[in-house]
C-alpha positions as CSV (number, residue, x, y, z in Angstrom):
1,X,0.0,0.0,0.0
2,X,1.3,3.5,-0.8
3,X,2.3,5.5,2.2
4,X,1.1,9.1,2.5
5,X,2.2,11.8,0.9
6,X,5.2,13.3,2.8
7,X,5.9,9.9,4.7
8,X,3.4,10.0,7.5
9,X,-0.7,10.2,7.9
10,X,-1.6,13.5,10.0
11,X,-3.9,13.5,12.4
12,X,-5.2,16.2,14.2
13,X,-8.4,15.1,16.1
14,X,-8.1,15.4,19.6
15,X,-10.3,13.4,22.3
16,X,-10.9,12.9,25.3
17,X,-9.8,14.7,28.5
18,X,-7.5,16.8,25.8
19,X,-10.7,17.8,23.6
20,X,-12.6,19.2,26.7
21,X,-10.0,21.0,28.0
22,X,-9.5,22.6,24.3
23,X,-12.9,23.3,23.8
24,X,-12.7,25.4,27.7
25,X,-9.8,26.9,26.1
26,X,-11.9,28.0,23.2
27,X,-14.7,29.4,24.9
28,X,-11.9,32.1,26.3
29,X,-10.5,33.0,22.8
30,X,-11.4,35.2,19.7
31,X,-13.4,32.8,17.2
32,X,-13.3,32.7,13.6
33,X,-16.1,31.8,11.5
34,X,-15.5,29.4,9.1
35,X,-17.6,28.9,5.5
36,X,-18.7,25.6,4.5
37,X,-15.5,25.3,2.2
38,X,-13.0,26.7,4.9
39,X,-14.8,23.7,7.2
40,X,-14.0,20.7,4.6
41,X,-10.3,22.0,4.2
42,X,-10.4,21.9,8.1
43,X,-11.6,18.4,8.3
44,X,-9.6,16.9,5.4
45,X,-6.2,18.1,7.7
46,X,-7.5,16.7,10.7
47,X,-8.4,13.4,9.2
48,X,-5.1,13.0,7.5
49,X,-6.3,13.6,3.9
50,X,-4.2,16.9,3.2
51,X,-1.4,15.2,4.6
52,X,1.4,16.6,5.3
53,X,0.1,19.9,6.1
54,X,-1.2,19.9,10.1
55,X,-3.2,23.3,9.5
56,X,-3.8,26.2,7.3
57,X,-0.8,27.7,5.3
58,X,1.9,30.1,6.5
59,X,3.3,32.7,3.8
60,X,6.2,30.6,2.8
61,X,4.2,27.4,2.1
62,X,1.4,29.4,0.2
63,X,3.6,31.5,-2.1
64,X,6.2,28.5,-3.1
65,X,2.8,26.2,-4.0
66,X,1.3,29.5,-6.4
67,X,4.6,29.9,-8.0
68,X,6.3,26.6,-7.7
69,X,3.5,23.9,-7.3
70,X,5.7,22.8,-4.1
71,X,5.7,23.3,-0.3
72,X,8.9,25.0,0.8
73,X,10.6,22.0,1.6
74,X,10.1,21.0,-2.0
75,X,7.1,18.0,-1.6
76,X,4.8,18.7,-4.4
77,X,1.3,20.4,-3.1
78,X,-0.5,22.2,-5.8
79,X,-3.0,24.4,-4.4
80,X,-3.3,26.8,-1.1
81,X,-5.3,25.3,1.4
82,X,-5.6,28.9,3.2
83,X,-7.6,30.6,6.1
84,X,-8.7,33.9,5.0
85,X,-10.4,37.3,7.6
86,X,-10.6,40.5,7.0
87,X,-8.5,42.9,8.2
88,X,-9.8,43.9,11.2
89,X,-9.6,40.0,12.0
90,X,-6.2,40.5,11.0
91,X,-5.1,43.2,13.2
92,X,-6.9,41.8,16.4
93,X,-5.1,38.2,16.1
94,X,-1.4,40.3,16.1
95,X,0.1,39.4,19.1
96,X,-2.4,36.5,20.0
97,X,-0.7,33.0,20.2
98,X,-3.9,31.4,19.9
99,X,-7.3,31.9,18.1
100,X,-11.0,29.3,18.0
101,X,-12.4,28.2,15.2
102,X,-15.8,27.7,14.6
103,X,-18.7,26.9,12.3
104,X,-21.3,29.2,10.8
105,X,-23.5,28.9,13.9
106,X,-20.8,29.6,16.3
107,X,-20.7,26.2,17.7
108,X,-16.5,26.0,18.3
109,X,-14.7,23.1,16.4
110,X,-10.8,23.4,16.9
111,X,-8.4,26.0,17.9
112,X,-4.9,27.1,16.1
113,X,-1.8,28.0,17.3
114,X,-1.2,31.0,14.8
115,X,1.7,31.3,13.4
116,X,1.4,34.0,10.8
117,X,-1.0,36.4,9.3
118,X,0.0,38.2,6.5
119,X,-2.0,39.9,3.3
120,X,-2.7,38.3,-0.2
121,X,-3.0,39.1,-3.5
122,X,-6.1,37.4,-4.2
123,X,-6.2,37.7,-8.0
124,X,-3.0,36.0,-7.9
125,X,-3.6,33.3,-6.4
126,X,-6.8,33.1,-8.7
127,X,-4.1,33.1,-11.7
128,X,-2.0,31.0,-10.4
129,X,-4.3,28.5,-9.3
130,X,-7.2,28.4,-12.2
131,X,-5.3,30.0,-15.0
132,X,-7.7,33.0,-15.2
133,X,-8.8,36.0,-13.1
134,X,-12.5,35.3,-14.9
135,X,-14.8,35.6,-11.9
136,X,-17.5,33.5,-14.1
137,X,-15.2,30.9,-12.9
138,X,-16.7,29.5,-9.6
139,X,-12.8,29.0,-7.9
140,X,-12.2,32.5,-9.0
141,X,-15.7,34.0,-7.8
142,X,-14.8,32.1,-4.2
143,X,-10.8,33.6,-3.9
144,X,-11.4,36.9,-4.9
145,X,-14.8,36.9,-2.8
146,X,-12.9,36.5,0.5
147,X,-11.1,38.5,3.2
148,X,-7.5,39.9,1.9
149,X,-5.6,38.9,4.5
150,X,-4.5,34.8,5.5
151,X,-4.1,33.1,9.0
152,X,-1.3,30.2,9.2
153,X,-0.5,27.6,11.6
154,X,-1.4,24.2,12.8
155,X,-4.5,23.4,14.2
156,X,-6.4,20.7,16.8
157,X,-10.1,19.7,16.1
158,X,-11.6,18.8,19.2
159,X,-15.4,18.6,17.7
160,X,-15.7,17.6,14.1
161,X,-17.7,19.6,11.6
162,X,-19.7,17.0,9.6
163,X,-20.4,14.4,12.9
164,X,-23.2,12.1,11.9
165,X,-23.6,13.3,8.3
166,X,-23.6,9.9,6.3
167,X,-21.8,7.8,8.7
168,X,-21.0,5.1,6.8
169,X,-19.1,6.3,4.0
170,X,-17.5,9.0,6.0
171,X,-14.2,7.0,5.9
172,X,-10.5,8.6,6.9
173,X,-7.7,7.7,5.4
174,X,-6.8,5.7,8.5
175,X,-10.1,3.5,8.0
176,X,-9.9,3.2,3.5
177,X,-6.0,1.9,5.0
178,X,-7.3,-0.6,7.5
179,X,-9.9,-1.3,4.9
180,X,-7.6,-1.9,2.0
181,X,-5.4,-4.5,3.8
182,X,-8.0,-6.6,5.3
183,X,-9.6,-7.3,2.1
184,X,-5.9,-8.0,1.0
185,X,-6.1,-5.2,-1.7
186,X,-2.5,-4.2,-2.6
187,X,-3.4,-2.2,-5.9
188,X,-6.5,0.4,-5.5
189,X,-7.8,2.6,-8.1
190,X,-9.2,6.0,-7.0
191,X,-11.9,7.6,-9.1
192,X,-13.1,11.5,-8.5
193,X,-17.0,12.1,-8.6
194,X,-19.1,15.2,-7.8
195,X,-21.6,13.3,-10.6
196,X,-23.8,10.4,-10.0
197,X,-22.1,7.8,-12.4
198,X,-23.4,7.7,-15.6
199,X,-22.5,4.3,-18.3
200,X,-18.9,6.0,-19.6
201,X,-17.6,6.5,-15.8
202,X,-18.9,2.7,-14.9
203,X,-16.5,1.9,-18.3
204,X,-13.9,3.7,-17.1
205,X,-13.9,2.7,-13.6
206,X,-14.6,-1.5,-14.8
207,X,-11.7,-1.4,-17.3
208,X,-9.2,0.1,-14.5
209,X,-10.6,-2.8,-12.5
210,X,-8.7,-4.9,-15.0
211,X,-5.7,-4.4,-13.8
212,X,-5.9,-3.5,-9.8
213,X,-7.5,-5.5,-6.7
214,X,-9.8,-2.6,-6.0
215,X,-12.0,0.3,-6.6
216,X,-12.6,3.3,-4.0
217,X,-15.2,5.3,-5.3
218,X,-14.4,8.7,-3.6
219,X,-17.5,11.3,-4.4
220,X,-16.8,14.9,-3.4
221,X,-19.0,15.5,-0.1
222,X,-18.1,19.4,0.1
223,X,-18.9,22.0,-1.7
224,X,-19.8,21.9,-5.3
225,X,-21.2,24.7,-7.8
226,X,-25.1,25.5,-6.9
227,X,-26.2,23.8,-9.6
228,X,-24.6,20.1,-9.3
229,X,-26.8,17.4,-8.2
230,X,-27.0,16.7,-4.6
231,X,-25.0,14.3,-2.6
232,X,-28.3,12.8,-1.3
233,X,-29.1,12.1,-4.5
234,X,-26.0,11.0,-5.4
235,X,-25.2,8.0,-2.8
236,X,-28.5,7.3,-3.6
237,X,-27.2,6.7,-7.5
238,X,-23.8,5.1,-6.3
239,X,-25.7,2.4,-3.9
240,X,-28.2,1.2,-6.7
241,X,-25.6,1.2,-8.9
242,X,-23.1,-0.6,-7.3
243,X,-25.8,-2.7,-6.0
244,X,-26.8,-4.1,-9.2
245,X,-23.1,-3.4,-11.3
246,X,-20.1,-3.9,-9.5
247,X,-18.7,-7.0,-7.7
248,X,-19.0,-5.4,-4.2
249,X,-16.0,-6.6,-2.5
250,X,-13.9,-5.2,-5.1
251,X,-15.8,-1.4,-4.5
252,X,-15.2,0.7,-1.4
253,X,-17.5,3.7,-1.5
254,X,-16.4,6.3,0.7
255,X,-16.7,10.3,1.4
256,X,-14.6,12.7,0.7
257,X,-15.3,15.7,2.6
258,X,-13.2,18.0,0.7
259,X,-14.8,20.7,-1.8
260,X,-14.3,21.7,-5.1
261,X,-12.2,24.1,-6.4
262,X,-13.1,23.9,-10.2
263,X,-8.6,24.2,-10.8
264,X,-8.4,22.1,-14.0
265,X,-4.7,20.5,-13.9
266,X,-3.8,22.0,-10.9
267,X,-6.5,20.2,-9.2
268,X,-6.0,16.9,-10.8
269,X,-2.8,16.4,-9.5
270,X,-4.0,17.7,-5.9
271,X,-7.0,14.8,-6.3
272,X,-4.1,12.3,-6.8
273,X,-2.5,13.4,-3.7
274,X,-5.7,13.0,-1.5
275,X,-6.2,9.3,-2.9
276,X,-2.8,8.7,-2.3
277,X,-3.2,10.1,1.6
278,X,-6.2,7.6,1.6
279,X,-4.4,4.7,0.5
280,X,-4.8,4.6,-3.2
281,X,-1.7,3.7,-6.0
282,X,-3.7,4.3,-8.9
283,X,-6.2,7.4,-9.8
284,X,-8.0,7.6,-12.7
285,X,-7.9,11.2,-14.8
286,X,-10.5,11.5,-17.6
287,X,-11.1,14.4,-20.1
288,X,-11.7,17.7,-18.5
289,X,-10.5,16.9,-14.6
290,X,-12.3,19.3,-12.3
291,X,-12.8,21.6,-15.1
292,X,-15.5,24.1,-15.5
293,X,-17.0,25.7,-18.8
294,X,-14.1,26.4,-21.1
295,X,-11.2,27.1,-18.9
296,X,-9.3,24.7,-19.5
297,X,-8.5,22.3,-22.5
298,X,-9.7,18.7,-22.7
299,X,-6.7,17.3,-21.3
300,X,-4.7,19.7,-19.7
301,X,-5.4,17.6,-16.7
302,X,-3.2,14.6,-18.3
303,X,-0.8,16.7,-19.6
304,X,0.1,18.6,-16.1
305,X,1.8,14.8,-15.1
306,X,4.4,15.3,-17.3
307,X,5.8,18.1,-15.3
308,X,6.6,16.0,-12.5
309,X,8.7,12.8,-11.9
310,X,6.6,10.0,-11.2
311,X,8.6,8.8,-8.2
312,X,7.5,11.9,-6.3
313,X,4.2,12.0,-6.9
314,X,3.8,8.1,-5.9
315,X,0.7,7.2,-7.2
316,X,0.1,6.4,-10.8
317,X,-2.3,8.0,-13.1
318,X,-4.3,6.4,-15.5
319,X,-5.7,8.5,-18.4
320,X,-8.6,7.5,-20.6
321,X,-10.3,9.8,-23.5
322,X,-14.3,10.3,-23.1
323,X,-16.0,7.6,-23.6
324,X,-19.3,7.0,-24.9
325,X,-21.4,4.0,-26.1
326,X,-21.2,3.3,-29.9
327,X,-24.6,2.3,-31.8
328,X,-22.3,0.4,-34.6
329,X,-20.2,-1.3,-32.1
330,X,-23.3,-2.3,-29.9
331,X,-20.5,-1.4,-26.8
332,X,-19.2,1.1,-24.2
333,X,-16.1,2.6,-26.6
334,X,-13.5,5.4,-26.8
335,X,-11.9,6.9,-29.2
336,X,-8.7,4.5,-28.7
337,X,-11.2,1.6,-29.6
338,X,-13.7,3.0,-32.0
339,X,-13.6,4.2,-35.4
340,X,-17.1,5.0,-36.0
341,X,-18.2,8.3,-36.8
342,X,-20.3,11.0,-33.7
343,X,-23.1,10.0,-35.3
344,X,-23.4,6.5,-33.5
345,X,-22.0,8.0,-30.4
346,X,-24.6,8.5,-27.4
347,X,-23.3,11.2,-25.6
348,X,-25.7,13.8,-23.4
349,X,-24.2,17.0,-22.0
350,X,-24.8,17.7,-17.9
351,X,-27.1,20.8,-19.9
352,X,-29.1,17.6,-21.8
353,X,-29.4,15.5,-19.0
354,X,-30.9,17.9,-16.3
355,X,-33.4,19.4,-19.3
356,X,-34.4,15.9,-20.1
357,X,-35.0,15.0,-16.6
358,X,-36.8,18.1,-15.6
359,X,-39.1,17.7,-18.7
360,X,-39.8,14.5,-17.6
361,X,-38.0,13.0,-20.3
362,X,-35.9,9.6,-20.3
363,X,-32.3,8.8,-20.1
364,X,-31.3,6.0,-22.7
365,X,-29.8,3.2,-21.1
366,X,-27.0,3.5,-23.5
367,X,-26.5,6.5,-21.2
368,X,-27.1,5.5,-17.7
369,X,-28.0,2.4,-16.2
370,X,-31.8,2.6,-15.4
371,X,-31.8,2.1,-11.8
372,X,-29.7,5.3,-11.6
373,X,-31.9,7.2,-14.2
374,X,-34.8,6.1,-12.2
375,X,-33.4,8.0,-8.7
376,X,-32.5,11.2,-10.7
377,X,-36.4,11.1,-12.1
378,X,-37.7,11.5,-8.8
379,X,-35.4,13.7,-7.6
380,X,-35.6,16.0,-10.6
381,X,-39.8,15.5,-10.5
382,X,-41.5,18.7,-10.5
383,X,-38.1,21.1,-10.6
384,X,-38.6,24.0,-13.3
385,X,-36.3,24.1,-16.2
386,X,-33.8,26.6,-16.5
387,X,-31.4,27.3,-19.9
């Protein structure tokens, strides 16, 4: 089994007599309020899935992964994982060794030892991370959105954020680890979903099943763009599916609580990391890998591998082309194994699919499989259409 990224698995939940007196320590500190996506990125370092980062991002780690696509000591890290105020925040943490955070209600989660807190340039790091300062671009609208100024320093979760939200997928790197070796997996594919999973992606994910012991279906549980389909609907999609599909003790379907950040390349390579922290060797990278609209090309996600050596990325990526199911070939087929024309191609666009559901319309099963269609139907029953 691959060992995290940086050599060791973090882990920065606290229990026990050393979580209560944290959380009495936190009731006597200033608080910051952290957003939904500022709570994943807090919960994927204490569970170990940023690893090696044990909090938010000092200046010296932040600017070398904008310019360099490295952490200062030179391990590969692609994108900030920063904590953001205002200024006034700013100025009323100098001095202060210590500060609470807390969730949108005010309930306190963890407290960090702060180590820095220094301004941004925030359409830098909206450059630097999504190739454009476009603020039609979801990553870029978030960034430059936020307060100018960043808070550093490790951190210890004493109450986590998403306790009791689908239990049993919500898997840490420790327990996909444990998981792995008792089902005597030695090879595991990762594959990347904020989508229920449509015919191409069951391709995708069966032919990589070829050639490893095992599959961890990891869907994004964070945040996603308003207008993705929920992640209620969604496990509902991935449980009839693999119900019905997949040879279940080869498929490990678990959470991952991180959020999107729409980043293209940048953020393919950053997925590849995460699967790696939760035990993965292989990740699969499609066409257009956490891309959004037109930003980025159809396979600048496969292409941004070739920038690193493989030995230090330690997990292997597997590319495939968009798939589709061919009429002529009477099959699931790529490009690499078809030669017939778009014409015999089924292919729908997110923009087809929610238009056909919300007319009341249905999928083909050359499309999706139609125990999946079936759950988006009901879920999509009575919604108006939109362009």
């Amino acid at each position: 089994m691959n060992e995290p990224h940086g050599g060791w698995l973090v882990d920065r939940l606290v229990t026990g007599d050393r979580a209560r007196e944290l959380e009495a320590e936190a009731a006597t500190l200033p608080a910051i309020r952290l957003n939904p996506f500022e709570l994943s990125d807090l919960e994927m370092i204490a569970i170990g899935g940023f690893s090696p980062l044990d909090g938010f991002m000092t200046k010296g780690d932040y600017d070398s992964v904008l310019r360099k696509m490295r952490l200062v000591k030179g391990l590969v890290w692609t994108l900030p994982i920063a904590l953001a105020v205002d200024e006034d925040m700013a100025v009323s943490l100098r001095g202060k060794a210590r500060v609470a955070l807390a969730d949108g209600s005010g309930q306190t989660l963890a407290i960090m030892t702060v180590n820095e807190t220094f301004p941004c340039d925030r359409e830098f790091e909206a450059l630097h991370s999504f190739r454009t300062t476009d603020r039609t671009h979801p990553g870029v609208a978030y960034v430059t959105s936020r307060g100018g100024w960043l808070v550093g320093g490790p951190v210890e979760v004493f109450r986590r954020p998403t306790s009791g939200n689908y239990s049993k997928h919500r898997l840490d790197p420790a327990d996909t680890r444990r998981i792995f070796a008792e089902r005597g997996w030695k090879t595991v594919v990762g594959f990347q979903t904020r989508n229920p999973v449509h015919r191409a992606h069951e391709y995708i994910q069966k032919t990589a099943l070829e050639i490893v012991d095992g599959l961890l279906l990891h869907p994004i549980a964070g945040e996603t763009k308003s207008d993705d389909i929920s992640l209620e609907v969604r496990m509902q999609c991935y449980e009839v599916l693999l119900e019905n599909y997949y040879p279940r003790d080869r498929v490990l379907l678990a959470l991952n609580p991180a959020s999107m950040r729409y980043a293209g390349p940048r953020e393919a390579i950053f997925h590849a990391l995460v699967r790696k922290n939760f035990g993965c060797t292989h990740f699969i990278i499609g066409r257009d890998h956490a891309g959004v609209g037109n930003f980025y090309g159809p396979y600048d996600a496969q292409k941004i591998f070739d920038e690193f050596d493989p030995t230090e990325l330690g997990i292997t990526p597997l590319f495939f082309e968009n798939s589709f199911y061919c009429r002529k070939c009477a099959s699931m087929a790529s490009p690499k194994t078809c030669g017939h024309g778009p014409e015999e191609r089924v292919v729908l666009s997110g923009t087809q699919v929610r238009n056909t559901l919300r007319d009341g319309g249905q999928l083909p099963m050359e499309f999706t499989r139609p125990e999946v269609a079936e759950v988006l139907h009901k879920a999509y029953a009575g919604t108006p259409q939109s362009g």
